[in-house]
Every structure is written in C-alpha cells, then in structure tokens.
N, C-alpha and C positions, 0 to 999 in steps of 0.2 A: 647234392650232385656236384663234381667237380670236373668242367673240360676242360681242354687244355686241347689251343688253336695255336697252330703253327704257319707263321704268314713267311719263315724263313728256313734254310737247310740246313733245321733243328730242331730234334726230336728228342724226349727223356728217354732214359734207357727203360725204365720199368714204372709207367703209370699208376697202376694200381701199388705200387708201392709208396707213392707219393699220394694218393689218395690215402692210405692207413695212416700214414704222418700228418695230414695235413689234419685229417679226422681229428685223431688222435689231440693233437694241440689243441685244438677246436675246444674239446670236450674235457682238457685241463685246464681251462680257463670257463667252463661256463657257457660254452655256447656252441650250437648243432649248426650245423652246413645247411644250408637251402639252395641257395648257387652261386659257387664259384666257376670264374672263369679265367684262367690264365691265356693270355696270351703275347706269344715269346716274338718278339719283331726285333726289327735291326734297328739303329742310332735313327738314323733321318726318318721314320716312322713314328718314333716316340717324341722325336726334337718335335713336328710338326705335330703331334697330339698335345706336348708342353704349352707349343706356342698357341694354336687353336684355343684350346680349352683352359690355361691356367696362366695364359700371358705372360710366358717365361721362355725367353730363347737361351735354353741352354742344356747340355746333353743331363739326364738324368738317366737311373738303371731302371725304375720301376714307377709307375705313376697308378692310384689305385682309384676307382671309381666306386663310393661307399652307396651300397643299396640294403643296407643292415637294417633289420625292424626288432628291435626287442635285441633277444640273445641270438637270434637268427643272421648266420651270418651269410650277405650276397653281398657281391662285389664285383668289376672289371680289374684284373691287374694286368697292366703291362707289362713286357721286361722285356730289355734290350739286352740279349746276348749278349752284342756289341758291348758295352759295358760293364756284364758279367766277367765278359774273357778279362778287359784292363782292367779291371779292377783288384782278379785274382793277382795277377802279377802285380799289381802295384803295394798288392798289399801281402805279396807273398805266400796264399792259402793257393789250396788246388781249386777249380774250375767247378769239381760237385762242391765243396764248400762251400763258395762264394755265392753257388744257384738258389742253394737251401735258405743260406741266409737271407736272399733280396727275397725269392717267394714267402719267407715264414715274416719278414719286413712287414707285407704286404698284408697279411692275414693280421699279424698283431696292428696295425691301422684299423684294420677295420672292427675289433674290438678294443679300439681307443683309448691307443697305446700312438702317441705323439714322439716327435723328434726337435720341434720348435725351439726348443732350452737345453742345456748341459745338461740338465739336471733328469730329463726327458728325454734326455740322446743316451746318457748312462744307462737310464732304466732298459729303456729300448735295445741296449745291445744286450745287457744279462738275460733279459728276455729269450732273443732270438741267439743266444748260444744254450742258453735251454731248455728249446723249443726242436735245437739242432739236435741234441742229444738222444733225442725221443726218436731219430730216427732211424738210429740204431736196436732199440729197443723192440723185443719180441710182441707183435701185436696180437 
C-alpha cells in the first residue's frame, strides 16, 4: 500500500500512476511494498523534522523513516516541494523530474542503497536514473 499525504498546495497529477512505478521498482530490485508513505511538506516542516529527529539544522529535500522487515518494503518519506522546485532549477531538469528522482531516492534507501561515500553517491544516482526510466514504461 502506498499513500501519499499532502500537508501543502500539492498534489501529484496521477497517483496511481506513481503507485505502478513505485511498485514496479520495488519488484526490480527484490522487494514488495507493505507501506509506504509519502509525505510532501514545505522547507520549515522537514527543517524541523531534520532538527528534531536527526540533529541536523539544515534544509534537506527528502528525509526517509526505514520500517523495512526482510524484503518488505515500509517506510515514512518526506519531501519538501520546497526543495524539489530549487533544486530543479539549480540543476536544470523539469519539476516532474526532479519529484521522481527524490521519491525513487527514497525508496532505494530503504532497500539499502546509501549516499555517505562517492562511491555510494555514483551508485545511487545510476540507480535512481534507472528507476526513473521505468516510468515511462508500459505496466
């Protein structure tokens, strides 16, 4: 099961189409859904989750809460729009790009796929560029 809570004035265009991708990944790599939950908040929501919960004052896009047992994937993901939008421009993609990438981020964490090293930051983006791919892909 995959929800997806909106605490701001932003909403996906087509859910269940993000549910077939999100599936989809899930289940190329090994592992079935139990419950995911997105939830899409603004900067000062996620800044104060940072600081609360990981003793980090500073803006991040996605902060993910691992409740995975086995291959069974559950989890809390955050995601700051807020940071979505800057990011696309900073880094030049469009807005759906930049979503997919921090949501599918998020999912590969919680099948334990790391960012801590170069070497783990590489892996992590070939990952989640094709992870991206998949969602264009007829399901």
């Amino acid at each position: 099961m995959i929800n997806y809570n909106y605490l701001i004035d932003f909403k996906l265009p087509a859910e269940t189409t993000y549910d077939l991708w999100i599936t989809e990944t899930c289940k190329t790599e090994g592992f079935l859904i139990h419950e995911l939950n997105y939830i899409f908040c603004d900067d000062a929501y996620l800044l104060k989750i940072n600081q609360d919960y990981l003793q980090h004052d500073y803006l991040t896009d996605i902060i993910t809460f691992d409740y995975v047992s086995g291959k069974n994937i559950s989890g809390d993901l955050y995601i700051s729009i807020d940071r979505v939008k800057e990011n696309a421009e900073e880094f030049n993609v469009s807005f759906d790009n930049e979503l997919k990438r921090v949501m599918v981020h998020g999912v590969l964490h919680l099948m334990g796929y790391s960012d801590k090293s170069e070497t783990a930051t590489a892996e992590m983006r070939v990952k989640e560029e094709e992870k991206i791919k998949l969602f264009h892909v007829e399901q």
